[in-house]
N, C-alpha and C positions, 0 to 999 in steps of 0.2 A: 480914446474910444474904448470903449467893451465890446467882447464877442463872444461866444460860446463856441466851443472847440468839443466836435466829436467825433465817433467813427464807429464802425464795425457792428451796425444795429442788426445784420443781418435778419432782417425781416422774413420769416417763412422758414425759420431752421426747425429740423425737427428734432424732438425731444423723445424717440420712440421707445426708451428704455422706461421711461415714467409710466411708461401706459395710460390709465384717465385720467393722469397728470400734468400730460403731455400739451395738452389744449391751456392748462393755465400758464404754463413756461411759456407758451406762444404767444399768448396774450400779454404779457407782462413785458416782454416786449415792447407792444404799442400801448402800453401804457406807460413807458418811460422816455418817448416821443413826447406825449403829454406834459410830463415831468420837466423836461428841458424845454419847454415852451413858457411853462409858470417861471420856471429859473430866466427865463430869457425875458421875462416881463417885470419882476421884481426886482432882478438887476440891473435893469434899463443896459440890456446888450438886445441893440438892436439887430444883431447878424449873430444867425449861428451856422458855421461852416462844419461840412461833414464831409471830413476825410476819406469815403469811399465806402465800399459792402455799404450799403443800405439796405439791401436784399442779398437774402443767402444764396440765391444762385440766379442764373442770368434766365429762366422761362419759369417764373413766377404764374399763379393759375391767377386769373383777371381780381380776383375778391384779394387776395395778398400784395395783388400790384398797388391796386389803388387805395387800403387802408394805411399808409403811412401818407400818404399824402393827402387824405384827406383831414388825418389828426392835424398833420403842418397848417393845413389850410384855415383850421379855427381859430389858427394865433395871428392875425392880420397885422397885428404891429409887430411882427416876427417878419425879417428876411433868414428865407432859409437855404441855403449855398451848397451845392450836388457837387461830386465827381465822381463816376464809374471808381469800382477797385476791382481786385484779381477776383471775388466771388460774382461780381454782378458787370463785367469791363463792357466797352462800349462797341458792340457788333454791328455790322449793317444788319439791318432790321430785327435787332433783337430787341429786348426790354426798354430800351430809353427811344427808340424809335414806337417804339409800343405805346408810349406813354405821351411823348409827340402826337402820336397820332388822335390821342383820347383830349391831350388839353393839358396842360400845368395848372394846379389853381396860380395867381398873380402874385403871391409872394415867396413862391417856390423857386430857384433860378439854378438851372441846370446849366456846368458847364463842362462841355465837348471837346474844345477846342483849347490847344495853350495858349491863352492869347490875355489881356489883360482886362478886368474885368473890375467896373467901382465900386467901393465898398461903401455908401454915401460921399461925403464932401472931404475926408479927411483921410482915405485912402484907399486903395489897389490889391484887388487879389488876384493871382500866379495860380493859375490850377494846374496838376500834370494828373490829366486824367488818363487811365488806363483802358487800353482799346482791344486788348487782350489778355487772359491769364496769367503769363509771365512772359514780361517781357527783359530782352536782355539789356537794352540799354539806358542809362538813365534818364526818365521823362525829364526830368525836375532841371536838366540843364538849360533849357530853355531859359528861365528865370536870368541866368546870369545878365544875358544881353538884354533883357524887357526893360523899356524905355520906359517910362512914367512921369510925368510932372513932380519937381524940385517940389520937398517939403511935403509929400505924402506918404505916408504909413505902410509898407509892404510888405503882404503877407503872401506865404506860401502854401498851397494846399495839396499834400500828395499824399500817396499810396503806397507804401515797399518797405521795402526794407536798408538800414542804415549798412553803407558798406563797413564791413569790420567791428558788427557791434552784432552781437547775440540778441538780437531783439526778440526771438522765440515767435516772427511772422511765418511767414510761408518762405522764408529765404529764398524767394526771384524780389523783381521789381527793384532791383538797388537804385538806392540814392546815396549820395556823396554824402559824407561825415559831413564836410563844412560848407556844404548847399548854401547855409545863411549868409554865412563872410563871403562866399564868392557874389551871390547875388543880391548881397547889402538889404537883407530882407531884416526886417524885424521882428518877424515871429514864422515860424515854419509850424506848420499844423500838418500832422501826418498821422496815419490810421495804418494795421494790418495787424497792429501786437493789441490782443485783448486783455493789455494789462497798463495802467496810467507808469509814464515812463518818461522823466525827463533823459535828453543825449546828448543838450549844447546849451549854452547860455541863454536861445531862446529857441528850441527844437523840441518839441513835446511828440509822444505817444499818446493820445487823449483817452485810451480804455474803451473798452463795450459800456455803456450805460444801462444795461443790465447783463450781470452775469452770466457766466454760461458753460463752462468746464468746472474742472476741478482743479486746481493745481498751476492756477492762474489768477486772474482778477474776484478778489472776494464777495465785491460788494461792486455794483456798477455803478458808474462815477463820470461827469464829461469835466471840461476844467472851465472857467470865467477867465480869460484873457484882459489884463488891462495895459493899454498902453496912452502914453501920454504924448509922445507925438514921433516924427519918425526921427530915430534913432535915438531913442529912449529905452530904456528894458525893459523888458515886459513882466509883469507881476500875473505871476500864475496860481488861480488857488480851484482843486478839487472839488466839486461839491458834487453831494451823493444825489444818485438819481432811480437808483434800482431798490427793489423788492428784493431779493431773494438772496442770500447770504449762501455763498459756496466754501464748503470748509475738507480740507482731508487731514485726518489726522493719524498719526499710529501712537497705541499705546500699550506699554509690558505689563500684563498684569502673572501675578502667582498666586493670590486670595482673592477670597470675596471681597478682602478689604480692599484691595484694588480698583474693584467692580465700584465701592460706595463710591470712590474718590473719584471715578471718571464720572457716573452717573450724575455727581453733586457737581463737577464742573459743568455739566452738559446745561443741568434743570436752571444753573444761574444765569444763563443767557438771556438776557429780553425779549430777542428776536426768536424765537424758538420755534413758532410755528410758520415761520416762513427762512426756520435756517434746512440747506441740502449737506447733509455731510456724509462723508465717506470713511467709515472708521475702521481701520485694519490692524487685531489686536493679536499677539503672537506673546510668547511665554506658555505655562503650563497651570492646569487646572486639579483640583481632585474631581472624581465624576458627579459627586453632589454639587460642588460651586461649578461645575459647566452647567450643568443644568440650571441654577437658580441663572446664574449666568444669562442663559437663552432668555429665561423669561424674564428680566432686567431690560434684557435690549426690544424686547417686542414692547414693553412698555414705554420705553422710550422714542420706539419707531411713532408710538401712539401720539407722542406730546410733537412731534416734527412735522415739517412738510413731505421730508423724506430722509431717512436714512438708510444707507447702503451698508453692512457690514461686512469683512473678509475676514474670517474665519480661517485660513489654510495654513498659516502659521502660528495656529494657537492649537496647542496639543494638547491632550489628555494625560494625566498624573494621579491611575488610580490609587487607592489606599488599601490594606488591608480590610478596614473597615467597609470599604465599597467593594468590594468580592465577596463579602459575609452578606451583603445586604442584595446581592443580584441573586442569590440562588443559595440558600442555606445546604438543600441535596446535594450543590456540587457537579449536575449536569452542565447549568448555564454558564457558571463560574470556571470553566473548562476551556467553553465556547468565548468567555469574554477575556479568559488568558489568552487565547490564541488571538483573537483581535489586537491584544495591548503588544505583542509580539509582531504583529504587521504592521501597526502605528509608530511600532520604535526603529521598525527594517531599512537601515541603510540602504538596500540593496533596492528597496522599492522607487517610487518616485513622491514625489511629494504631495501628490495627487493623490497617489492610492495611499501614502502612507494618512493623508486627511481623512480620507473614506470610509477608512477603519478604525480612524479614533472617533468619526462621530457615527458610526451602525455602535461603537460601543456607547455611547453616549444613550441614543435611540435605546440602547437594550436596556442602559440602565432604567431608563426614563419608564418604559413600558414594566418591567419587572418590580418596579419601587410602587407602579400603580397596579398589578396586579397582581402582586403575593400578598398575603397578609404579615404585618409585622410580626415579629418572632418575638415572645413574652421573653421580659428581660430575667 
C-alpha cells in the first residue's frame, strides 16, 4: 500500500516580521494542503496521515479552523488521517470539539482516542494523540499491546519527541527509540521536528510541508510511504510540496570582489523570487565598497521574496583615500576619525561599536553626494 506521511502544517502561524508579506506566508500554507492532495492522487496513496499541529495553536478564529479542511475535503478520493499535537492537543471543548460540533467533511477522520483504527483492507493505524501540551509520559506505548488481525500492515502515528535523539522538537512528548520493534509496527509516522528526518529502520520525521524558520527545513517536503505487505520495509521517498525556499547563510567578504561573487551566487538560483534568506556578512570594507555594498544588497532584496541582511559583524576599513574624499577642509574628516576610533573600541560593545561604523558610512554616503568633487 502507499500513504502520504505528514505533519506540522500549523495552520494560522503568524509571519509578523514580513509585514504585507505576512498574509502570502499564510496562505502558502493552505496551499501546500493542496499540493499533498494532487501528490496523494497521482500517486495512488490513498491515506494521508498527519502526524499532529495541523493548527498553530489550539483557539483558531472560525475562518482558519475551517480552511484546511475544506482544502482536504475537495480530494474525495483522499482519506485524510488527524491527531492533536502539542500546538493544537486535544482539550475538552477546545478546537477538535469545535470542529465536532461544525461537522467533519466524510473523508476527513479524526483520531482521539488510542485505539485501532483501518486503514482500508490491508492495514491498522495506532494513533497516540496528544490531550495536552506536554505530556510526561509516552502516548505511543499503547501500541505495543494493540491487538490487530494476522497479516495486516501496522502503522504508528505520533507526536514527540524520540527519547535520546536531538530531534530539535519541543523536547516533551517522548517516545521510545524503538517504539517500532516493541510494537512490531511497520512504519512509525511521527510529527514535532520541522525538519524530514529518518531515526530507525522504519521511523520518519515527515517535515513541515511548507517551510517556515530558518535554520531548519529548507524547502517543505511530506514523504510517500510504500509498503508491500506487513513486515516488509518500507520505501520512503520525499517529495516537495512547498513554495518558499528558506536559506541562512554567512558570508566573509573584504572587496567588492567578494560582493560580485556572492551576488553572482545569489542571481543563479532559479527559485529567486520566492527564495527567503537571511544573509549575515562580517569581515571589513573600505567606505566606498560598503557603500556600493548597501546598494548591491537592496538590489538584490529587489529580485527576492525577502531578504534579511546582518550587518553587525561587518566593519568598516576606511582608507586614506576615503578621509580625502569626506571633507578635503578637514572638519568632517576629524569627526569621521573619531567615528573609526569608536568602531575599532574594544571597550565598547559590539552594538555601539556597529553604530558607529555605519553613522560613518551614512557620513560618507551624504558628503560623497554633497561636496563637489575636488579637480584632480
Amino acid at each position: 500500500m502507499r500513504v502520504i506521511h505528514t505533519a506540522d502544517w500549523q495552520i494560522g502561524k503568524p509571519f509578523r516580521n514580513f509585514g504585507e508579506k505576512e498574509s502570502v506566508l499564510r496562505q502558502a500554507r493552505l496551499s501546500a494542503i493542496e499540493a499533498i492532495g494532487r501528490l496523494a492522487m497521482d500517486e495512488a496513496a490513498g491515506h494521508v496521515l498527519i502526524a499532529g499541529d495541523l493548527y498553530d495553536n489550539d483557539q483558531p478564529v472560525q475562518k482558519t479552523l475551517l480552511e484546511p479542511l475544506e482544502r482536504m475535503r475537495g480530494f474525495t478520493g483522499v482519506a485524510w488521517h488527524v491527531i492533536p499535537g502539542n500546538h493544537d492537543p486535544h482539550r475538552g471543548q477546545g478546537l477538535w470539539d469545535r470542529i465536532a460540533s461544525i461537522g467533519l467533511p466524510p473523508n476527513v477522520h479524526l483520531h482521539l482516542a488510542p485505539e485501532p483504527a483501518p486503514l482500508g483492507a490491508d492495514a491498522v493505524l495506532l494513533p497516540a494523540p496528544l490531550r495536552r501540551k506536554s505530556e510526561v509520559n509516552d502516548l505511543s506505548e499503547w501500541m505495543d499491546g494493540a491487538a490487530t488481525s494476522e497479516g495486516l500492515i501496522r502503522i504508528g502515528l505520533a507526536h514527540g519527541s524520540i527519547t535520546g535523539f536531538d530531534s530539535g522538537g519541543e523536547a516533551n512528548n517522548p517516545i521510545a527509540p524503538d517504539r517500532t520493534k516493541r510494537a512490531g509496527l511497520d512504519y512509525l509516522a511521527l510529527g514535532d521536528w520541522h525538519r524530514t528526518m529518518q531515526v530507525g529502520p522504519a521511523t520518519w520525521y515527515a517535515g513541515t510541508p511548507e517551510a517556515d524558520r530558518f535554520n531548519s527545513q529548507e524547502l517543505g517536503q511530506v514523504l510517500l510511504v510504500e509498503i508491500a505487505g506487513a513486515g516488509a520495509p518500507p520505501t520512503v521517498s520525499p517529495r516537495r510540496t512547498g513554495t518558499y525556499r528558506w536559506i541562512s547563510q554567512t558570508e566573509t567578504v573584504s572587496s567588492l570582489a567578494d560582493m560580485d561573487g556572492i551576488e553572482a551566487q545569489i542571481r543563479v538560483r532559479p527559485d529567486l523570487s520566492s527564495t527567503i534568506m537571511r544573509l549575515a556578512l562580517d569581515g571589513a570594507l573600505p567606505l566606498d565598497a560598503r557603500a556600493v555594498a548597501g546598494q548591491r544588497l537592496a538590489q538584490i532584496e529587489a529580485a527576492m521574496f525577502w531578504l534579511e541582511v546582518d550587518l553587525d559583524r561587518l566593519s568598516v576599513r576606511p582608507t586614506e583615500e576615503d578621509f580625502e574624499r569626506i571633507d578635503f577642509q578637514g572638519v568632517l574628516r576629524e569627526a569621521a576619525g573619531t567615528l573609526q576610533a569608536l568602531a575599532a573600541d574594544p571597550a565598547l560593545t559590539e552594538l555601539e561599536r556597529h553604530r558607529a561604523g555605519e553613522a560613518l558610512v551614512q557620513m560618507f554616503l551624504m558628503t560623497r553626494s554633497a561636496l563637489p568633487e575636488r579637480a584632480p
